[in-house]
mmCIF file of the N, C-alpha and C atoms, coordinates in Angstrom:
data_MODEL
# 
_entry.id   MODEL 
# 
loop_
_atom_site.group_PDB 
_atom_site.id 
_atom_site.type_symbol 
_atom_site.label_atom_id 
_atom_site.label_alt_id 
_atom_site.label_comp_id 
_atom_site.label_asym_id 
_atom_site.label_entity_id 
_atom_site.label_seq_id 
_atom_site.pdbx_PDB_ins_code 
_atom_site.Cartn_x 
_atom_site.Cartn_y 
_atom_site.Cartn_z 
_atom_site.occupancy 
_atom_site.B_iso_or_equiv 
_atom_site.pdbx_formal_charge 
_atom_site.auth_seq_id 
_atom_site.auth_comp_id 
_atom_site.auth_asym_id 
_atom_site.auth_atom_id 
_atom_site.pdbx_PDB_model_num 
ATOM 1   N N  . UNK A 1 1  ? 39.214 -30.205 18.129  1.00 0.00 ? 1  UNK A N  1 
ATOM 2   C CA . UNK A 1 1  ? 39.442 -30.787 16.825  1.00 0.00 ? 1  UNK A CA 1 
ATOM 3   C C  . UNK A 1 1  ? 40.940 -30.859 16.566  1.00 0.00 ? 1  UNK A C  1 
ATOM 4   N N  . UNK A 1 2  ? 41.408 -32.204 16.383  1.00 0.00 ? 2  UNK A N  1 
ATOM 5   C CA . UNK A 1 2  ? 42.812 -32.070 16.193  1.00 0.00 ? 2  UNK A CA 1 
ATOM 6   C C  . UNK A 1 2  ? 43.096 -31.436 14.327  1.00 0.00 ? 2  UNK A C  1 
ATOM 7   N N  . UNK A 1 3  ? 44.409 -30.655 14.370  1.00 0.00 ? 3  UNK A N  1 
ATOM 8   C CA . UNK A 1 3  ? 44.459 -30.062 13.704  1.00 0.00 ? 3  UNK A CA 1 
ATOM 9   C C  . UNK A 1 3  ? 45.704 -31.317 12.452  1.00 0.00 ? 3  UNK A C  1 
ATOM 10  N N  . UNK A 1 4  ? 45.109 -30.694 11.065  1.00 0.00 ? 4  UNK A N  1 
ATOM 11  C CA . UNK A 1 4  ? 45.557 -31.997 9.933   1.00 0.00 ? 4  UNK A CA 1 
ATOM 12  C C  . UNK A 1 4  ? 45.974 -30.851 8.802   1.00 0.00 ? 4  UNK A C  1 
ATOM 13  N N  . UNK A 1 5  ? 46.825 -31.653 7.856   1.00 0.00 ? 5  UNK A N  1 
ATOM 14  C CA . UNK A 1 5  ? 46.959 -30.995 6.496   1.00 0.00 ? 5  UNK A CA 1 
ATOM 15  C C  . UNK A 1 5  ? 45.988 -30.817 5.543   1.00 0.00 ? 5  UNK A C  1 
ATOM 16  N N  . UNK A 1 6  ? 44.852 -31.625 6.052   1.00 0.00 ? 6  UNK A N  1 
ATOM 17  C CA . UNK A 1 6  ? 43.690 -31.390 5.643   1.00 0.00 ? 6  UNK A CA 1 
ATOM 18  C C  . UNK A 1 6  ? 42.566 -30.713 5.735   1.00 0.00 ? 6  UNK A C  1 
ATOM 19  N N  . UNK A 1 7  ? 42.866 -30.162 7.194   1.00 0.00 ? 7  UNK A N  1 
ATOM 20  C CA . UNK A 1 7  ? 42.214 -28.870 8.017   1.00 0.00 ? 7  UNK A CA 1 
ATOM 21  C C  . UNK A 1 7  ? 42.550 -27.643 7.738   1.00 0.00 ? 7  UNK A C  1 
ATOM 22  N N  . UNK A 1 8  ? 44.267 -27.830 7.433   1.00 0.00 ? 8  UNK A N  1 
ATOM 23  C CA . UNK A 1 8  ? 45.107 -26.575 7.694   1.00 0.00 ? 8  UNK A CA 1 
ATOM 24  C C  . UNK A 1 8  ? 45.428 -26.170 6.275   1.00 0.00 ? 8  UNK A C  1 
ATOM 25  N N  . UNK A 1 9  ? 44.615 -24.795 6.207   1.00 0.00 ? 9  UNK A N  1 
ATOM 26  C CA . UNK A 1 9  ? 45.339 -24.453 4.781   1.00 0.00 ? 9  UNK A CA 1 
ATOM 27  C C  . UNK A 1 9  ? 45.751 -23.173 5.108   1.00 0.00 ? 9  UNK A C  1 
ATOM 28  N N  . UNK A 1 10 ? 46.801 -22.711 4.402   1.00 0.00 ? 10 UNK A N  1 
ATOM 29  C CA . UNK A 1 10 ? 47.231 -20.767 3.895   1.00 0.00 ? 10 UNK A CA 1 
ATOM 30  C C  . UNK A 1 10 ? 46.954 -20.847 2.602   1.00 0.00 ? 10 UNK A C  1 
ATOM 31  N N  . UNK A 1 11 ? 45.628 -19.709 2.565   1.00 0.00 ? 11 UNK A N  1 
ATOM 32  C CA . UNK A 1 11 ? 45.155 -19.067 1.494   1.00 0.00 ? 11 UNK A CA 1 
ATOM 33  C C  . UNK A 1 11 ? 45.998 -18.601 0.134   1.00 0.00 ? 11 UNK A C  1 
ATOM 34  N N  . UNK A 1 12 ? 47.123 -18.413 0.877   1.00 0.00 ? 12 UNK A N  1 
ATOM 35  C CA . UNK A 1 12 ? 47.868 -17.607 -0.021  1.00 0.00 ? 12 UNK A CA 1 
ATOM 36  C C  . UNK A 1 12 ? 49.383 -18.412 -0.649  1.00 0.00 ? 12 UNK A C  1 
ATOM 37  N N  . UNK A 1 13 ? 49.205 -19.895 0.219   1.00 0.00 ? 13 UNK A N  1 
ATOM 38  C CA . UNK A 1 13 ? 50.329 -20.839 0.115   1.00 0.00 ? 13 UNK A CA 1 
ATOM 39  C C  . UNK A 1 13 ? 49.614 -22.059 0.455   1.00 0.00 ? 13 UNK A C  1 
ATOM 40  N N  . UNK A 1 14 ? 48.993 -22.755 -0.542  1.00 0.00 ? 14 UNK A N  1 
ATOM 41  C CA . UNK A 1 14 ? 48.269 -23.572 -0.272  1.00 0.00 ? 14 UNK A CA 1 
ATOM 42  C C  . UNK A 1 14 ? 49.105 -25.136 0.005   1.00 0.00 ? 14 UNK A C  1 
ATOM 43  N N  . UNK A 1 15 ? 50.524 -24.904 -0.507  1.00 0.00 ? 15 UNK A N  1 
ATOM 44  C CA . UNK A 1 15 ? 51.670 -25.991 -0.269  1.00 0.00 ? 15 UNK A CA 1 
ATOM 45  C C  . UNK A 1 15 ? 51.883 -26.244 0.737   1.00 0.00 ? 15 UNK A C  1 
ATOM 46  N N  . UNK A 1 16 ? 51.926 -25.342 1.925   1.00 0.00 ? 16 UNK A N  1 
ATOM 47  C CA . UNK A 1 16 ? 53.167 -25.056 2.721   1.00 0.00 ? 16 UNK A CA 1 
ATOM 48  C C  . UNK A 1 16 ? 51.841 -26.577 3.544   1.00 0.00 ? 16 UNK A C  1 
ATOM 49  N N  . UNK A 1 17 ? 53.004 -26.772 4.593   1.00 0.00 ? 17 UNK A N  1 
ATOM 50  C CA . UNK A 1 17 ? 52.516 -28.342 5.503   1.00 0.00 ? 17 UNK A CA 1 
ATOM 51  C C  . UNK A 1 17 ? 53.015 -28.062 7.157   1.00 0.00 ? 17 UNK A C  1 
ATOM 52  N N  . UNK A 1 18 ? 51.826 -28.765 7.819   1.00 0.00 ? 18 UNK A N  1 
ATOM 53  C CA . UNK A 1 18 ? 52.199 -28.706 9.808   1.00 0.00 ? 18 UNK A CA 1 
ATOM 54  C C  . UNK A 1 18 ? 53.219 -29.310 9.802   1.00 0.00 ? 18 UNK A C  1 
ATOM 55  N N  . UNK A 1 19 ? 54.252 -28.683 10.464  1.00 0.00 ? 19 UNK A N  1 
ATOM 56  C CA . UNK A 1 19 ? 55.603 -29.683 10.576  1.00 0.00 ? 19 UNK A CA 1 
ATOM 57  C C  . UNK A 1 19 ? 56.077 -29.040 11.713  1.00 0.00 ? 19 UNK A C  1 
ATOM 58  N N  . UNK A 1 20 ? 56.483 -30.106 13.107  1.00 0.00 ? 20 UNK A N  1 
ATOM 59  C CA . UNK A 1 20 ? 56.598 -30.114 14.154  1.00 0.00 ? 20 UNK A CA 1 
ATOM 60  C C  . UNK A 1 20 ? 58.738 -29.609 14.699  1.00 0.00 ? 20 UNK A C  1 
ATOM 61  N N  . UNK A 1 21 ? 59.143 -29.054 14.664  1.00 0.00 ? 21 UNK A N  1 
ATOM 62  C CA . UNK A 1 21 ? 60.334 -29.133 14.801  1.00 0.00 ? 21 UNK A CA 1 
ATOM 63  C C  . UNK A 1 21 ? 60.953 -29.652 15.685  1.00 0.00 ? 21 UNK A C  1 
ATOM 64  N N  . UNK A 1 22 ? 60.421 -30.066 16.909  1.00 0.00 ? 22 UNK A N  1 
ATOM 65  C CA . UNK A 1 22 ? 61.076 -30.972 18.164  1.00 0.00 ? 22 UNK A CA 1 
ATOM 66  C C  . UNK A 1 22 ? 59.729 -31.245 19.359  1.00 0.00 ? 22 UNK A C  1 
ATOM 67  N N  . UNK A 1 23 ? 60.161 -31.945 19.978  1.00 0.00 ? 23 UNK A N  1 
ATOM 68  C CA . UNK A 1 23 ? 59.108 -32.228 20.910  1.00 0.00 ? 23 UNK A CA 1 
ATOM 69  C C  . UNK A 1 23 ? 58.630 -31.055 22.167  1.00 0.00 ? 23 UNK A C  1 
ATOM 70  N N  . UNK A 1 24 ? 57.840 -30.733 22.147  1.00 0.00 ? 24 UNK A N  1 
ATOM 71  C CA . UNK A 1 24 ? 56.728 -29.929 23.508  1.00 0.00 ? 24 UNK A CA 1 
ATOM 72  C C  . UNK A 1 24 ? 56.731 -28.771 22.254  1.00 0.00 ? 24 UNK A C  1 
ATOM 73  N N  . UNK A 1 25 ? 56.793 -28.375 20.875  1.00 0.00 ? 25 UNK A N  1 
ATOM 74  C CA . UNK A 1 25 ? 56.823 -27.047 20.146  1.00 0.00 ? 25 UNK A CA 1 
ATOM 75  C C  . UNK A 1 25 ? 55.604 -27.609 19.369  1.00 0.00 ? 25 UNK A C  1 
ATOM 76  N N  . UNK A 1 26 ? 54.610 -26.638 19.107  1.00 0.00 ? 26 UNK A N  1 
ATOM 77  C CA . UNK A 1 26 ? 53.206 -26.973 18.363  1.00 0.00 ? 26 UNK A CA 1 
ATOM 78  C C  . UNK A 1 26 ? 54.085 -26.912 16.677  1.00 0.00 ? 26 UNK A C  1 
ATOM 79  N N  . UNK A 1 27 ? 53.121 -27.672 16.367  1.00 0.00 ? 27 UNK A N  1 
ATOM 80  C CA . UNK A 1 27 ? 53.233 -27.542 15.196  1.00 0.00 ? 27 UNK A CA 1 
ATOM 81  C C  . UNK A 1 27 ? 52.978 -26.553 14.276  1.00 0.00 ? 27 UNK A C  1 
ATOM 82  N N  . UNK A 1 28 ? 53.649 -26.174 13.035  1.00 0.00 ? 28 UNK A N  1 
ATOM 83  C CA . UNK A 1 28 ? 53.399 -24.804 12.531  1.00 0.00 ? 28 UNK A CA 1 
ATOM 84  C C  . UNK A 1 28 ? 52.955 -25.106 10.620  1.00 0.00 ? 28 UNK A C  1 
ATOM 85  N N  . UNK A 1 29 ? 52.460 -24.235 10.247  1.00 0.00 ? 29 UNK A N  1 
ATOM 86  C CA . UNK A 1 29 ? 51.736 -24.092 8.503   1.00 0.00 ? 29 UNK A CA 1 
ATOM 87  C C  . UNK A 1 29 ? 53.649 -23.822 8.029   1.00 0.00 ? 29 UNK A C  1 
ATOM 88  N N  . UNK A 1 30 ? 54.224 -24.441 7.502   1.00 0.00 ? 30 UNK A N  1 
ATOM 89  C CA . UNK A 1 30 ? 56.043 -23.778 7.047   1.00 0.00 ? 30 UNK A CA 1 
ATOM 90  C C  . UNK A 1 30 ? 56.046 -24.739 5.964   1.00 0.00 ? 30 UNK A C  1 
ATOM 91  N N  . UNK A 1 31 ? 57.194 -24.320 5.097   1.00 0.00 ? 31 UNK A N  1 
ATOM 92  C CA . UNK A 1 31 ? 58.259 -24.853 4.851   1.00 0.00 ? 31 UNK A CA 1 
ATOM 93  C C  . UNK A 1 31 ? 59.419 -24.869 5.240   1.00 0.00 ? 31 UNK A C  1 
ATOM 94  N N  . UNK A 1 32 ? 60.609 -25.999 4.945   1.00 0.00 ? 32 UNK A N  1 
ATOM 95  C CA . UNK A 1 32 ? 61.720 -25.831 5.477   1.00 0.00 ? 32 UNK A CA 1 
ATOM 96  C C  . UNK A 1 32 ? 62.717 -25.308 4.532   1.00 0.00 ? 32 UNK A C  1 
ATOM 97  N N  . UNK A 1 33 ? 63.306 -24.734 4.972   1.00 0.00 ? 33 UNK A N  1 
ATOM 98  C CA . UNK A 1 33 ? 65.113 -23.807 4.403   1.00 0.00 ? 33 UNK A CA 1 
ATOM 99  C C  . UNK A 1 33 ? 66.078 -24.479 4.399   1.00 0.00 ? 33 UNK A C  1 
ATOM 100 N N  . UNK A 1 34 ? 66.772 -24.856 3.772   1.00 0.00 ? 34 UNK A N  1 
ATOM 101 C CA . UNK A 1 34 ? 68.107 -25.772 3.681   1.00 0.00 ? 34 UNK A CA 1 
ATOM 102 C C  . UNK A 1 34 ? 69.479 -24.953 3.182   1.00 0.00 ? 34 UNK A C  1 
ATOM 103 N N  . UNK A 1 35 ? 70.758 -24.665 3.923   1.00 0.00 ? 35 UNK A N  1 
ATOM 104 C CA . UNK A 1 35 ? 71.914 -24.046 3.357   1.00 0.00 ? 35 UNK A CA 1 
ATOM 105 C C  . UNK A 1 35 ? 72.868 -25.502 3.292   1.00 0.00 ? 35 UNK A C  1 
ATOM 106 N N  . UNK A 1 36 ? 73.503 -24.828 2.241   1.00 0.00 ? 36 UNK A N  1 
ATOM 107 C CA . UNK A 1 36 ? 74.824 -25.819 1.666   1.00 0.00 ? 36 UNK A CA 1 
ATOM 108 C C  . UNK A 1 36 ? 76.123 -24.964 2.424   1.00 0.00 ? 36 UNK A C  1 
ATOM 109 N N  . UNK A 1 37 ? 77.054 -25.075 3.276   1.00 0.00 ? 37 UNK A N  1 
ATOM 110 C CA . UNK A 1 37 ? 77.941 -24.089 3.317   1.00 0.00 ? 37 UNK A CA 1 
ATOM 111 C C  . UNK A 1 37 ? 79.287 -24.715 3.111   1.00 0.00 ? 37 UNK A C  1 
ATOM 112 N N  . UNK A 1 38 ? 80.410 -23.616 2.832   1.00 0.00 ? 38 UNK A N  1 
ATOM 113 C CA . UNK A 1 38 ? 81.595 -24.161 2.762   1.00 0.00 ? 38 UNK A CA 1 
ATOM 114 C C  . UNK A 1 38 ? 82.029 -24.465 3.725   1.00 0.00 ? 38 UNK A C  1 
ATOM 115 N N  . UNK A 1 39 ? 83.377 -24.965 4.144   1.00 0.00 ? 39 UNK A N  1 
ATOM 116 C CA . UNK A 1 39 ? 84.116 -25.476 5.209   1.00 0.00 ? 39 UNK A CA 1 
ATOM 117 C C  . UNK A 1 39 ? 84.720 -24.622 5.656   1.00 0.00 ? 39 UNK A C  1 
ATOM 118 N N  . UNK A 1 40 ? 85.433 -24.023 5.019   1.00 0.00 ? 40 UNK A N  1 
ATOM 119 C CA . UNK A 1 40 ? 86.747 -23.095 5.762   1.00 0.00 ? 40 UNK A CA 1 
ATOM 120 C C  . UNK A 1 40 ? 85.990 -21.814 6.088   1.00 0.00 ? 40 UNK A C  1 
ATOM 121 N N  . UNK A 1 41 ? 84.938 -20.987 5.203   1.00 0.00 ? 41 UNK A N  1 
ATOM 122 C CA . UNK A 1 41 ? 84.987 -19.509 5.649   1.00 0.00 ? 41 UNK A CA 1 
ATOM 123 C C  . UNK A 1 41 ? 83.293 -19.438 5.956   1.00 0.00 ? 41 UNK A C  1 
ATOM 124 N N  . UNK A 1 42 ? 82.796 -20.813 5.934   1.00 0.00 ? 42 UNK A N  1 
ATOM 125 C CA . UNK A 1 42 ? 81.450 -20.649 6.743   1.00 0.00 ? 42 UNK A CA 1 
ATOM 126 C C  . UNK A 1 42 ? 80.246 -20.304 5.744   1.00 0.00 ? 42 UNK A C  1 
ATOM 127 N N  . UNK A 1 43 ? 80.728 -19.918 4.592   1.00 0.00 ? 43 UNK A N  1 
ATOM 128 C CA . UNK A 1 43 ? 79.986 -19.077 3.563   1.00 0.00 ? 43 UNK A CA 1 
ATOM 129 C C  . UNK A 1 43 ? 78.629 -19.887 2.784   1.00 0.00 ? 43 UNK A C  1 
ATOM 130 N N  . UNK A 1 44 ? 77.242 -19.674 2.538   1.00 0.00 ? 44 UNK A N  1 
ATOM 131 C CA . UNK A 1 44 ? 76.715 -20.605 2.163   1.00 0.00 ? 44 UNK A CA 1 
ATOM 132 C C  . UNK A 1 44 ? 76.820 -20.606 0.627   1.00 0.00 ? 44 UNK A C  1 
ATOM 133 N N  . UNK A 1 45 ? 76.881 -21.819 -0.110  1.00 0.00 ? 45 UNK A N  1 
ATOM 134 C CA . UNK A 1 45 ? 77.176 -21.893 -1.423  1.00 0.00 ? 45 UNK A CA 1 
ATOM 135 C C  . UNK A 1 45 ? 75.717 -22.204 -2.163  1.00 0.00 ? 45 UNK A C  1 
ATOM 136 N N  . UNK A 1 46 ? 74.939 -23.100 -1.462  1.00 0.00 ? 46 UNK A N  1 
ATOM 137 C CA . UNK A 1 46 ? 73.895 -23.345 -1.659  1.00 0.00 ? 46 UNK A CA 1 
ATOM 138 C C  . UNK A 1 46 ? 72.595 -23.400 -1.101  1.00 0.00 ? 46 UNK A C  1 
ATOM 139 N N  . UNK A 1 47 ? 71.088 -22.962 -1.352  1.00 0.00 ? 47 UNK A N  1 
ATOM 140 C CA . UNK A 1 47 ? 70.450 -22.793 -0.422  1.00 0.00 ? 47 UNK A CA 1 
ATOM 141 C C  . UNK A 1 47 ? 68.752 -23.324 -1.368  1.00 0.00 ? 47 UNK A C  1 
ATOM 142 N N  . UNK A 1 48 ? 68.240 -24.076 -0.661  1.00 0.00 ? 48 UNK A N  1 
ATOM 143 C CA . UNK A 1 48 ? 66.879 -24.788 -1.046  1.00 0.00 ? 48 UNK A CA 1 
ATOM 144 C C  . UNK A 1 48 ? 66.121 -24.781 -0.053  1.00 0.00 ? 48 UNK A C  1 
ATOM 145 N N  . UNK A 1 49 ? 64.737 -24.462 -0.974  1.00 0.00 ? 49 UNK A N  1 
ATOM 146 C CA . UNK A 1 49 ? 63.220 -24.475 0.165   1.00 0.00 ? 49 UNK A CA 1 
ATOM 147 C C  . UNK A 1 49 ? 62.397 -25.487 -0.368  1.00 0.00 ? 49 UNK A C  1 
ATOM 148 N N  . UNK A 1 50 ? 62.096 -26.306 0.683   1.00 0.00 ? 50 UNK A N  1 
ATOM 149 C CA . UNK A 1 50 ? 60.790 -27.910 0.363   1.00 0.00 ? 50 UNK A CA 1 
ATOM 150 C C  . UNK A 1 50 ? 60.121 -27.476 1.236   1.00 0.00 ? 50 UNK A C  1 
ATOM 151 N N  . UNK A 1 51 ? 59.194 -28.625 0.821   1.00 0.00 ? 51 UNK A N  1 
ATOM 152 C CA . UNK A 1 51 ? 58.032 -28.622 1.768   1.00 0.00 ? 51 UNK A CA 1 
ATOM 153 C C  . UNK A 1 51 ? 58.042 -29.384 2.828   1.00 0.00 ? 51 UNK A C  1 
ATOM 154 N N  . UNK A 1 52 ? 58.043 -29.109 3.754   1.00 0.00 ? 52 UNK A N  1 
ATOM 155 C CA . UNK A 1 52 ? 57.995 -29.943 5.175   1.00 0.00 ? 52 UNK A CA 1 
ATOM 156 C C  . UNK A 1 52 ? 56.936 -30.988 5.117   1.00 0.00 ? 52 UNK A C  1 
ATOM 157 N N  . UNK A 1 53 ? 58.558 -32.362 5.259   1.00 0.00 ? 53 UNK A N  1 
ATOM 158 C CA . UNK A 1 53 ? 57.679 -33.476 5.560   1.00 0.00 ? 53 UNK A CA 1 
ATOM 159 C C  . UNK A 1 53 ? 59.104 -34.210 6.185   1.00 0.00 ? 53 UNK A C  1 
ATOM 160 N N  . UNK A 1 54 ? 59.042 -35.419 6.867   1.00 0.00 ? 54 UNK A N  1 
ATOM 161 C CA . UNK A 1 54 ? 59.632 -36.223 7.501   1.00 0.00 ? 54 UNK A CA 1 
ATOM 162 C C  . UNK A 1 54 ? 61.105 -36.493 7.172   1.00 0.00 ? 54 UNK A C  1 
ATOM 163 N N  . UNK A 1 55 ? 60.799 -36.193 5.518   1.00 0.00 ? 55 UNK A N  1 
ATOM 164 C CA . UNK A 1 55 ? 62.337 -36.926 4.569   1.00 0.00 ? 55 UNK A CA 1 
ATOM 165 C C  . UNK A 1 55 ? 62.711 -35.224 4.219   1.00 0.00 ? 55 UNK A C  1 
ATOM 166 N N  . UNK A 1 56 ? 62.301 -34.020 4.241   1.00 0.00 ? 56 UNK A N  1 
ATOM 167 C CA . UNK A 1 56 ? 62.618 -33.257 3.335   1.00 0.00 ? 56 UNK A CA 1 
ATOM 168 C C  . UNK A 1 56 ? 64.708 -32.630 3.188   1.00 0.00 ? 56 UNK A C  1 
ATOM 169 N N  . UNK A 1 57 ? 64.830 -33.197 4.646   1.00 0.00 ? 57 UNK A N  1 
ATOM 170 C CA . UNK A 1 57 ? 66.274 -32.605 4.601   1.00 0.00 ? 57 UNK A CA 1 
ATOM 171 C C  . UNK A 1 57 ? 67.374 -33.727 4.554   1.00 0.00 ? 57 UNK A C  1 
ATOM 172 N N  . UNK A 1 58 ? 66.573 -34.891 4.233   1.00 0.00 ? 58 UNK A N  1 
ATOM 173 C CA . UNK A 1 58 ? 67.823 -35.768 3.927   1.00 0.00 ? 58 UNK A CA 1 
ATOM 174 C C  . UNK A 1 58 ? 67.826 -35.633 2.360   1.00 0.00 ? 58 UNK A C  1 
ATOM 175 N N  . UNK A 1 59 ? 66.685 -35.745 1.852   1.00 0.00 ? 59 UNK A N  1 
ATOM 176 C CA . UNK A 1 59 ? 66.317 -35.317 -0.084  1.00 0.00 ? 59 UNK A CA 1 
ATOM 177 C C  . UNK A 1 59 ? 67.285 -34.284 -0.256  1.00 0.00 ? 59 UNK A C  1 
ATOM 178 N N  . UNK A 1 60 ? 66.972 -32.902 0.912   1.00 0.00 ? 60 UNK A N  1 
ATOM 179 C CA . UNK A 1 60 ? 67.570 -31.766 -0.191  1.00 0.00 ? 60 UNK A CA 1 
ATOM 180 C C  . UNK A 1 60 ? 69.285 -31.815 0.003   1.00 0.00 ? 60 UNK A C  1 
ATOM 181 N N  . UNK A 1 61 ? 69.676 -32.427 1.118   1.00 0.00 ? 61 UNK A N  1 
ATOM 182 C CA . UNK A 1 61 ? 70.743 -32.674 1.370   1.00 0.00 ? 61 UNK A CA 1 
ATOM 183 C C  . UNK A 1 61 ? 71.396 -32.975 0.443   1.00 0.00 ? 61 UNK A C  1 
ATOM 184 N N  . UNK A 1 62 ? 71.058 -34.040 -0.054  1.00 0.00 ? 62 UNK A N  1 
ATOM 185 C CA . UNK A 1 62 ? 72.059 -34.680 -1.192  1.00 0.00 ? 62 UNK A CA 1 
ATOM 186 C C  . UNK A 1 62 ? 71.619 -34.420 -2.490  1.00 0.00 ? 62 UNK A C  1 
ATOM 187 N N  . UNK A 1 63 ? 70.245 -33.894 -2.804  1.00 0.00 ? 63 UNK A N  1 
ATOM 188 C CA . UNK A 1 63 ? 70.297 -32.914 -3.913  1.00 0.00 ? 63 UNK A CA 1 
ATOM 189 C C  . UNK A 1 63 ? 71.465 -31.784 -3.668  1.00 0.00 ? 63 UNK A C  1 
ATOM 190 N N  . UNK A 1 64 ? 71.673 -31.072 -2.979  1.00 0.00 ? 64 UNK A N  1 
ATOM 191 C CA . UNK A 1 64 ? 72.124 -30.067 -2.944  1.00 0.00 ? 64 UNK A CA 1 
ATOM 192 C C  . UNK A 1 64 ? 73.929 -31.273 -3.207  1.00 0.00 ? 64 UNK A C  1 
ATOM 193 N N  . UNK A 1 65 ? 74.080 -31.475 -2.009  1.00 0.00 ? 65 UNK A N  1 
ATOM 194 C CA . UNK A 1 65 ? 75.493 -32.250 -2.362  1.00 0.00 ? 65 UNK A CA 1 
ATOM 195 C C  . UNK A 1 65 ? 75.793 -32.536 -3.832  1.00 0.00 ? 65 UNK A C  1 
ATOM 196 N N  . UNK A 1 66 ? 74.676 -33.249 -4.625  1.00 0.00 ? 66 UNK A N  1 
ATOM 197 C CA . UNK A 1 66 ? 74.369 -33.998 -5.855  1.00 0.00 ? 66 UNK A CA 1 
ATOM 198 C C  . UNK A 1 66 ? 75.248 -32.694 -6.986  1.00 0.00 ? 66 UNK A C  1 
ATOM 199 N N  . UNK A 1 67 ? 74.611 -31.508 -6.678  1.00 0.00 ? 67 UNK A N  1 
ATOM 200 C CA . UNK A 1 67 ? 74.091 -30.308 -7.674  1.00 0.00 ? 67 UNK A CA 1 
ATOM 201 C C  . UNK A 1 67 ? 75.770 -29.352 -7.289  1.00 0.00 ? 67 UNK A C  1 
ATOM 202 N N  . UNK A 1 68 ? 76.321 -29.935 -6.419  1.00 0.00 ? 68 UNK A N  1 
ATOM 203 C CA . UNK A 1 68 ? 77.540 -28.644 -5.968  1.00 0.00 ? 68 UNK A CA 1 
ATOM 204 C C  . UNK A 1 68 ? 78.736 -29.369 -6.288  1.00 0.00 ? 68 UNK A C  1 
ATOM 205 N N  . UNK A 1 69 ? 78.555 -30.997 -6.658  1.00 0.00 ? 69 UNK A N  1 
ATOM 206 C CA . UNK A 1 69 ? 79.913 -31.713 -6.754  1.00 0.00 ? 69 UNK A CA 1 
ATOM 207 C C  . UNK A 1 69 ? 80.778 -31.332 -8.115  1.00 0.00 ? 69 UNK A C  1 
ATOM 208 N N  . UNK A 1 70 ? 81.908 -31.574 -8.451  1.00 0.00 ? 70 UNK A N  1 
ATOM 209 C CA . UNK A 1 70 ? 82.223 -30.980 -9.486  1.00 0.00 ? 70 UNK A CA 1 
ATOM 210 C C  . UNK A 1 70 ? 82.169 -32.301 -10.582 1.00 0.00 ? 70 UNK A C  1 
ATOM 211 N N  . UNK A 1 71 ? 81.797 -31.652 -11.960 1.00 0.00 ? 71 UNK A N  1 
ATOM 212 C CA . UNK A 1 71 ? 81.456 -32.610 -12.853 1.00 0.00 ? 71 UNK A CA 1 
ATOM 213 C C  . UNK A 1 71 ? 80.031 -32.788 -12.992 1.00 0.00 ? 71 UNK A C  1 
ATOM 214 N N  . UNK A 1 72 ? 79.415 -32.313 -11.671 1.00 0.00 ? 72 UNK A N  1 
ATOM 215 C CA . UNK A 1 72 ? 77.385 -32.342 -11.898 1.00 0.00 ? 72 UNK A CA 1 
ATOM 216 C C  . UNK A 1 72 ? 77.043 -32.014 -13.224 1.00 0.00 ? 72 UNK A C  1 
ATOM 217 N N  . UNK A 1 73 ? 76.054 -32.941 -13.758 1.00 0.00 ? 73 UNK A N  1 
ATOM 218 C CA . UNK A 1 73 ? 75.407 -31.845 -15.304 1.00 0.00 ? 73 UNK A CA 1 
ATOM 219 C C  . UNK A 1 73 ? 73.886 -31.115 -14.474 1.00 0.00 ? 73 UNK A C  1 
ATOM 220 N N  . UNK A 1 74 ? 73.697 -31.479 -12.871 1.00 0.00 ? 74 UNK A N  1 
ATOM 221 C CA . UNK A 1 74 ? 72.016 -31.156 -12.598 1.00 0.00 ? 74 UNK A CA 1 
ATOM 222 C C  . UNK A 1 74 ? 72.444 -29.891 -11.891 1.00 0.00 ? 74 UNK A C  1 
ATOM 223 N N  . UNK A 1 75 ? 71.751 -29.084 -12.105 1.00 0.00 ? 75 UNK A N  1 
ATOM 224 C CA . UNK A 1 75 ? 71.457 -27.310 -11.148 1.00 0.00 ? 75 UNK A CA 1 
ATOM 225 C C  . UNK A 1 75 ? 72.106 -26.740 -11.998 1.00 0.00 ? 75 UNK A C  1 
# 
């Protein structure tokens, strides 16, 4: 039985979604983690969790960019 988001649930995280991270790696029940970091000392400034899907790290990307620029009224 191939395995679906519709098959696959956590009881206890009924959000979380199969999301494949590169090719020959099974797919896993996750979400993904996103850091914002600075330039010079490496340090992370910002950090967001979505739900794994196809777009989720170009979205939080520039949310996060969006939310750290100066002058933001969002975050």
């Amino acid at each position: 039985m191939k395995r679906s988001n519709a098959t696959q649930v956590l009881t206890t995280v009924p959000d979380a979604r199969l999301y494949k991270k590169s090719p020959g790696t099974g797919a896993m029940l996750c979400f993904i983690g996103h850091a914002l970091m600075e330039n010079r000392s490496g340090l992370i400034v910002q950090g967001d969790l979505t739900r794994a899907d196809g777009r989720a790290k170009r979205r939080a990307a520039l949310d996060m960019i969006h939310r750290h620029s100066p002058g933001s009224t969002r975050g």
